[in-house]
C-alpha positions in Angstrom: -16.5 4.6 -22.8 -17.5 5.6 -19.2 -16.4 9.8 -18.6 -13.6 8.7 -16.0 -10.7 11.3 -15.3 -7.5 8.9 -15.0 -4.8 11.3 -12.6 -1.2 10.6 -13.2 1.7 11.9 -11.4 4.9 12.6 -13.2 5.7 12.6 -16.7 8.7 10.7 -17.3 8.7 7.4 -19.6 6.3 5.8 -17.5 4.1 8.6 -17.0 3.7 9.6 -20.4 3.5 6.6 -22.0 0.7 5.8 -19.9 -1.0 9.0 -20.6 -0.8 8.4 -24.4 -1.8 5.4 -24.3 -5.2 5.7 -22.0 -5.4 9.1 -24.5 -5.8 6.6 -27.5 -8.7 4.9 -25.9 -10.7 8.4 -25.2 -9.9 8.6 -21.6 -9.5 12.3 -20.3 -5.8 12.3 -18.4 -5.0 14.8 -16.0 -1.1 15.1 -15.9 0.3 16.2 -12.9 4.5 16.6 -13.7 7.6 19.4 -13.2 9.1 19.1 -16.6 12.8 19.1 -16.7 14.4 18.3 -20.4 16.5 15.3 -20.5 17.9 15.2 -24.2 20.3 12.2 -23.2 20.1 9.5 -26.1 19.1 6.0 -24.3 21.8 3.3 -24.6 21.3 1.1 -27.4 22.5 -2.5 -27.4 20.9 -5.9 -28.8 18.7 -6.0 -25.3 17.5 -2.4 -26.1 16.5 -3.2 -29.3 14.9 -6.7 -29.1 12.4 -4.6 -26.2 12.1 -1.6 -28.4 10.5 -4.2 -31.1 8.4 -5.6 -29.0 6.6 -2.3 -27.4 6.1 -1.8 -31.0 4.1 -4.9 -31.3 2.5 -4.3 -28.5 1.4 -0.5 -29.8 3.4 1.4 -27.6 2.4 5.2 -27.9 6.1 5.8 -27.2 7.9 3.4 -29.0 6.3 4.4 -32.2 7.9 7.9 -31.9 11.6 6.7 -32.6 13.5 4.1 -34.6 15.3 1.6 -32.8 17.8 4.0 -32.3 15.9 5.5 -29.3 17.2 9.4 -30.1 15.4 12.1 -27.9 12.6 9.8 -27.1 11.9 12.0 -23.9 11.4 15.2 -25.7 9.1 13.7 -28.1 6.9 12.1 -25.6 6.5 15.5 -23.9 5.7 17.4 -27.3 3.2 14.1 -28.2 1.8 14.8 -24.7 1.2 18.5 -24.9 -0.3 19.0 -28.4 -2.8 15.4 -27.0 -6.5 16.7 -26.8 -7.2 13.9 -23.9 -4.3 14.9 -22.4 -4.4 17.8 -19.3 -1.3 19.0 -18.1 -0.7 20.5 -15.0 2.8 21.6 -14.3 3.8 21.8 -10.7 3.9 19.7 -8.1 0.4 18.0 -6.7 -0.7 18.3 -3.1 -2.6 15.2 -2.4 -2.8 11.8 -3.9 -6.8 11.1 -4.5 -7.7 7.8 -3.3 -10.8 7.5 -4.7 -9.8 8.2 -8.4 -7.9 6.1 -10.8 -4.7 7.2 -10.3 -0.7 6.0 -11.7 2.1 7.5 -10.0 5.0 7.4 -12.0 7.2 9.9 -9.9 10.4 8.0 -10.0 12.3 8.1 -7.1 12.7 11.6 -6.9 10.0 12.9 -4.3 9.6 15.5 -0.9 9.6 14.2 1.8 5.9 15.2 1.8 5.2 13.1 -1.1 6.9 10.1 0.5 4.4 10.3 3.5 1.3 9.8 1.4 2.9 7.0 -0.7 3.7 5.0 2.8 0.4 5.4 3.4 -1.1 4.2 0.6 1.3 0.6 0.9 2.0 0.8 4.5 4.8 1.0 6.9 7.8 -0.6 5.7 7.5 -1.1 2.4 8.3 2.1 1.0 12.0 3.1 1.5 13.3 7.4 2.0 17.2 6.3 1.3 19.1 3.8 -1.8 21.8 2.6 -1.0 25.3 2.7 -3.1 27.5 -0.5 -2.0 31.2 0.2 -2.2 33.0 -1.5 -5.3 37.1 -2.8 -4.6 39.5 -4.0 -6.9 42.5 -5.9 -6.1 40.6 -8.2 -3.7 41.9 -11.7 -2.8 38.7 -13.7 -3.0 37.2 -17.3 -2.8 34.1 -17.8 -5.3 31.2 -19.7 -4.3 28.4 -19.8 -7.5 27.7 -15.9 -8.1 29.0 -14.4 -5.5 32.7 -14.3 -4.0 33.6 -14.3 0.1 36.3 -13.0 2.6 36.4 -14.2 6.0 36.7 -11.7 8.8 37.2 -12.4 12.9 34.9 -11.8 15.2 37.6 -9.3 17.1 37.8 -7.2 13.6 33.9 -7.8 13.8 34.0 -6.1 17.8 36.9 -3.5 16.5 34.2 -1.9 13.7 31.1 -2.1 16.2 33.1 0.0 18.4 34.2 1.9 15.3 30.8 3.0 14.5 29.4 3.7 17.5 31.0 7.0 16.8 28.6 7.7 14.0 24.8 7.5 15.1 22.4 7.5 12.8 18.8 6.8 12.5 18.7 5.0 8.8 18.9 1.5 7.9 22.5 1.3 7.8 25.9 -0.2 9.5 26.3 3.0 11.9 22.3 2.2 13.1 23.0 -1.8 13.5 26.5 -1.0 15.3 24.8 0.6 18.1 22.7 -2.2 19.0 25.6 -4.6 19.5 28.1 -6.9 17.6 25.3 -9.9 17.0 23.0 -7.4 14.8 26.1 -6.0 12.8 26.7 -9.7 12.2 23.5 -11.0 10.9 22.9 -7.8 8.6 26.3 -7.5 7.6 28.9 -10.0 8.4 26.6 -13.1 7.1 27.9 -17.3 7.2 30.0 -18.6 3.6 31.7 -21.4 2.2 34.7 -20.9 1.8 37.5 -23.9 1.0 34.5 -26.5 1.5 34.3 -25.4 4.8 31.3 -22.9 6.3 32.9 -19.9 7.8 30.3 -18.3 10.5 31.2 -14.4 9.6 32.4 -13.2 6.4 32.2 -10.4 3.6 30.3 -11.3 0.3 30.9 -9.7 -2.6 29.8 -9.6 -6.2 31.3 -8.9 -9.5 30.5 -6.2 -11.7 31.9 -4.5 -14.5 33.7 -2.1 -12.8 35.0 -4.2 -9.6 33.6 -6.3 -6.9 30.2 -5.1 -4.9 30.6 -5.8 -1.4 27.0 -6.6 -0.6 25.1 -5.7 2.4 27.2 -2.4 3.1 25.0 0.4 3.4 26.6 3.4 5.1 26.4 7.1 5.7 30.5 7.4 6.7 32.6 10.0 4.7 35.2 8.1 2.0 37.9 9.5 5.2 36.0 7.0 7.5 34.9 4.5 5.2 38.6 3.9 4.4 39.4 3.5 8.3 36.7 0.9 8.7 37.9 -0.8 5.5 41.4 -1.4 7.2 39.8 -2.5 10.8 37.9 -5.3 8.6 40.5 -6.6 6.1 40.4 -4.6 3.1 43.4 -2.9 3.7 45.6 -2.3 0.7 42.8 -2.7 -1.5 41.7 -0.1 -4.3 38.4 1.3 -4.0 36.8 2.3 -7.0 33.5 3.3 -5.5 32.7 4.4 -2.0 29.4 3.6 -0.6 26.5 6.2 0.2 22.7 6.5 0.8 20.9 8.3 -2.0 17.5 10.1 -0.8 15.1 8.8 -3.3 11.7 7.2 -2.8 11.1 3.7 -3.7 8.5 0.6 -2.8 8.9 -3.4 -2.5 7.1 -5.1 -5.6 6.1 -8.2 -4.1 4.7 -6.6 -1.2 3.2 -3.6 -2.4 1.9 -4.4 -6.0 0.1 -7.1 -7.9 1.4 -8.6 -11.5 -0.8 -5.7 -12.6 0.7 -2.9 -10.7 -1.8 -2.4 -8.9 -1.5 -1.2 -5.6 -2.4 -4.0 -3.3 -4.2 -1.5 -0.8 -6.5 0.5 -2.6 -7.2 -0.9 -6.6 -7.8 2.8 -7.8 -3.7 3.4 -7.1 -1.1 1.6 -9.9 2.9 1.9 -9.3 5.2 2.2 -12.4 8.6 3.3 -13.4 11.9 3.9 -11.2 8.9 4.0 -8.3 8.9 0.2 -8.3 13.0 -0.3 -9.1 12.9 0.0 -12.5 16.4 0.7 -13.7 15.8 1.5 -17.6 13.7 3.7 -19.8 11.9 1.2 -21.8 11.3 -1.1 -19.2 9.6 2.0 -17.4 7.7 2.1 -21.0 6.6 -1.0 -20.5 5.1 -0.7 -16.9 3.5 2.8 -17.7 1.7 0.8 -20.9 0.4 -1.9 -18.6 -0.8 0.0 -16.4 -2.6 2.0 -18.7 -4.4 -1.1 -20.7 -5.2 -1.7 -16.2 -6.7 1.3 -15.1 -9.0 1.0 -18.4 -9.8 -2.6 -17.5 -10.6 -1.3 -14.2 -12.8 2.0 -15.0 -14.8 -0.8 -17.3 -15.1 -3.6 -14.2 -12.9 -6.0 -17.0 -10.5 -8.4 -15.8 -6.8 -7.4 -15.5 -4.4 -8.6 -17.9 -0.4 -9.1 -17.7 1.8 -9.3 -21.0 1.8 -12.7 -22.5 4.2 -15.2 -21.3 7.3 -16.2 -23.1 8.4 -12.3 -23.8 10.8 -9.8 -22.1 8.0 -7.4 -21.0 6.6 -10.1 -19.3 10.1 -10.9 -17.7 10.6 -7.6 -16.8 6.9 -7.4 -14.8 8.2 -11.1 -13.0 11.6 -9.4 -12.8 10.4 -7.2 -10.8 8.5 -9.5 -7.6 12.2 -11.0 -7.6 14.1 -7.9 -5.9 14.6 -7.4 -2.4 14.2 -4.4 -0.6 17.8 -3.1 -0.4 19.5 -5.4 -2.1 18.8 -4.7 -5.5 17.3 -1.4 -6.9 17.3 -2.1 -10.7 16.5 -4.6 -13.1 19.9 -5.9 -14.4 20.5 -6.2 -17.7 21.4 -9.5 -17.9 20.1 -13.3 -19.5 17.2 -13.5 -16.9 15.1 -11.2 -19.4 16.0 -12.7 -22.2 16.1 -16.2 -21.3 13.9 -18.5 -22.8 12.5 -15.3 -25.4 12.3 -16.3 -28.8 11.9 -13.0 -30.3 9.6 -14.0 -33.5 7.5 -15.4 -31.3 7.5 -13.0 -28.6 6.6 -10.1 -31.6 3.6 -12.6 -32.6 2.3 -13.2 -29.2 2.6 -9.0 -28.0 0.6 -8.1 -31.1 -2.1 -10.8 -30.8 -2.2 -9.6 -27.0 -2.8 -5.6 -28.0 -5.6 -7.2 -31.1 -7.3 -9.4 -28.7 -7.3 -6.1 -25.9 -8.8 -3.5 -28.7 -11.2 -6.3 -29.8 -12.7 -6.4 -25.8 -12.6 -2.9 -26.0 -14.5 -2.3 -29.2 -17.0 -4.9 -28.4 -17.8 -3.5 -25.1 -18.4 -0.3 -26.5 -20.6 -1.3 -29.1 -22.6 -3.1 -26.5 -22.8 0.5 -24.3 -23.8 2.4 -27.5 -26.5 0.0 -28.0 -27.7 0.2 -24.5 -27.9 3.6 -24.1 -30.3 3.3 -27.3 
């Protein structure tokens, strides 16, 4: 095994599982991480445990930890990670991204503004994102269903009545107050978008979509108090109806997948760089277990000139990785946990092919190092 330092930055799921797991292969890790206890028990359900079985089978450092009941997972990995001989810690915050090391940032979305700048850099203007969005949520909404989503039309006067609305409310983010100012025809396109409603295509109208606590109203991204919020609900025809949620924009630090990664995680700019965790939209813990661990086996492929690899077809942590080049910018920030990971996973077989996956991996491995050792003699 080559002498390679891999750098990682933060030490949440992502970042530690990737640390233990480079750790188990003798690579020296230099983790760069402000600690701050999270003792929160992760949510178990059926989905939970189906993926919890399969990082097993796949050798997951951190999924070895805990029982399928997932209880202080996040305090273990940081004791694992302190007491790890391979394993450097650094706490405090890190001043500069190396570009010419192998490096994983698993920050999650929670970076300066400092920090920000160097990860735009490193993917390029406009595919990293400073604000999330929070889309309001309604119940007691009159609505016409079309497939997934549901539809209300609005005029193009109530259209002209918010424009003029918001231009009381400048802004410089991506957001309804920005689009107002540059005229009703922008606020329609990003906003205000055609539907089929009643067989018929209505040119301008609000979409919505359900979930479990109400209905999303899609495509509303806004910086207005609830006070205003609620006065541009009544210009645009939500009048009288409950809000359970009002919207916001969240300063966190995220990136597009599909055009800022490979299947890898590999940066698509510089191959020394790998994205994982709530970094790349990643909503839950394991699934940032998941990304941290195949980014790991990655950055060892890498440091060794091997090929890259991506988790074997016809499992959930290789629907979670394809998950991921489906979401859209704003749109979506988080994998949903819905069918579209589980679809088509026969779970027996999924176990099988994860374990031959990790036993065809440490064979490569222990072959190439066999034929180092015997070179070097």
């Amino acid at each position: 095994m080559k002498t390679n330092i891999v750098n990682i930055i933060g030490g949440g799921y992502a970042g530690c599982e990737a640390a233990l797991t480079l750790s188990e292969y003798g690579v020296e890790v230099h983790l760069f991480d402000i600690f701050s206890p999270n003792q929160n028990q992760i949510q178990t359900n059926v989905y939970t445990k189906r993926l919890h079985q399969e990082l097993v089978a796949l050798g997951s450092p951190s999924c070895r930890l805990v029982d399928d009941n997932l209880t202080n997972l996040r305090q273990k990995l940081r004791e694992n990670v302190e007491k790890n001989a391979n394993i450097k810690l650094f706490n405090g915050k890190i001043g500069e991204i190396s570009l010419n090391e192998p490096t994983i940032i698993a920050t999650g979305s929670n970076t300066s503004d400092e920090f920000f700048l160097q990860i735009e850099n490193i993917v390029g203007k406009n595919r990293a994102y400073r604000w999330q969005p929070i889309f309001p949520v309604f119940k007691q909404l009159k609505l016409t269903q079309q497939g997934e989503y549901y539809y209300l039309a609005i005029s193009h006067e109530q259209i002209k009545q918010a424009q003029l609305f918001l231009q009381n409310f400048p802004s410089k983010e991506e957001c309804i107050e920005k689009w107002a100012s540059s005229g009703v025809e922008l606020l329609k396109a990003k906003c205000f978008k055609p539907g089929f409603i009643d067989g018929k295509i209505v040119p301008t109208c609000l979409k919505f979509k359900k979930i479990e606590s109400g209905m999303l109203l899609q495509n509303f991204q806004t910086q207005l108090s609830p006070q205003d919020q609620q006065k541009l609900f009544d210009i645009i025809g939500l009048k009288g109806a409950q809000v359970v949620e009002y919207g916001s924009l969240k300063k966190c630090t995220f990136i597009s997948p599909a055009s800022c990664i490979n299947a890898h995680l590999q940066s698509q700019n510089n191959p020394n760089i790998f994205f994982v965790g709530r970094l790349i939209l990643v909503g839950g813990e394991l699934e940032a277990v998941a990304t941290g661990f195949l980014a790991a086996l990655n950055v060892l492929n890498m440091i060794e000139g091997r090929r890259l690899v991506k988790f074997p077809h016809g499992t959930m942590c290789a629907n979670i990785i394809d998950k991921l080049f489906s979401l859209d910018g704003f749109k979506q920030l988080q994998i949903d946990l819905d069918c579209d990971i589980i679809k088509n996973v026969d779970q027996n077989s999924a176990i099988k092919k994860l374990a031959s996956f990790k036993e065809d991996f440490d064979a490569r491995i222990s072959w190439y190092n066999n034929l180092c050792s015997k070179k070097r003699w």
